[in-house]
NUROVO-129859 format. One record per residue (C-alpha): x, y, z. Coordinates in steps of 0.02 Angstrom, whole numbers, plus 32768, in hexadecimal, padded with zeros to 4 digits. Example, Ala and Ser with C-alpha at 12.3 -4.5 7.8 and 13.67 -1.06 7.14 Angstrom:
<recs>
82677F1F8186;82AC7FCB8165;
</recs>
This chain:
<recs>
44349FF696AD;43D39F5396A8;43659F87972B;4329A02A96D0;43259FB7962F;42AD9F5A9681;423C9FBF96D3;421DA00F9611;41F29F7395D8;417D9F559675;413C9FF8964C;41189FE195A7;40BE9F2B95C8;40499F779644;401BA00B95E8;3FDE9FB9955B;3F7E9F3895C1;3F1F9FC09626;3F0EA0089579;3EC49F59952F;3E649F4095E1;3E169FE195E4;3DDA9FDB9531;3D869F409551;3D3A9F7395E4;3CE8A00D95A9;3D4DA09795C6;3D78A0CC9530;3D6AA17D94F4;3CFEA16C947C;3C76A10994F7;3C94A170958B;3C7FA20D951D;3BDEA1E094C0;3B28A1C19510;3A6FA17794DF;3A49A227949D;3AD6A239940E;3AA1A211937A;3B37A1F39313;3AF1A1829279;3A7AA204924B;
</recs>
């Protein structure tokens, strides 16, 4: 039981740092989805 306790909690810890990584290195949806030719302020 304490293994599959913590091997959630390891799983939770490095989902949300890929999530935190990945956002600060670009790949986010919302600046892999949009380009130099959408104009979205307009």
């Amino acid at each position: 039981m304490r293994e599959m306790t913590l091997a959630f909690a390891a799983m939770a810890v490095i989902s949300v740092g890929a999530s935190y990584a990945l956002n600060a290195a670009g790949f986010s949806a919302a600046q892999q989805g949009t380009g130099q030719a959408v104009r979205l302020g307009d």
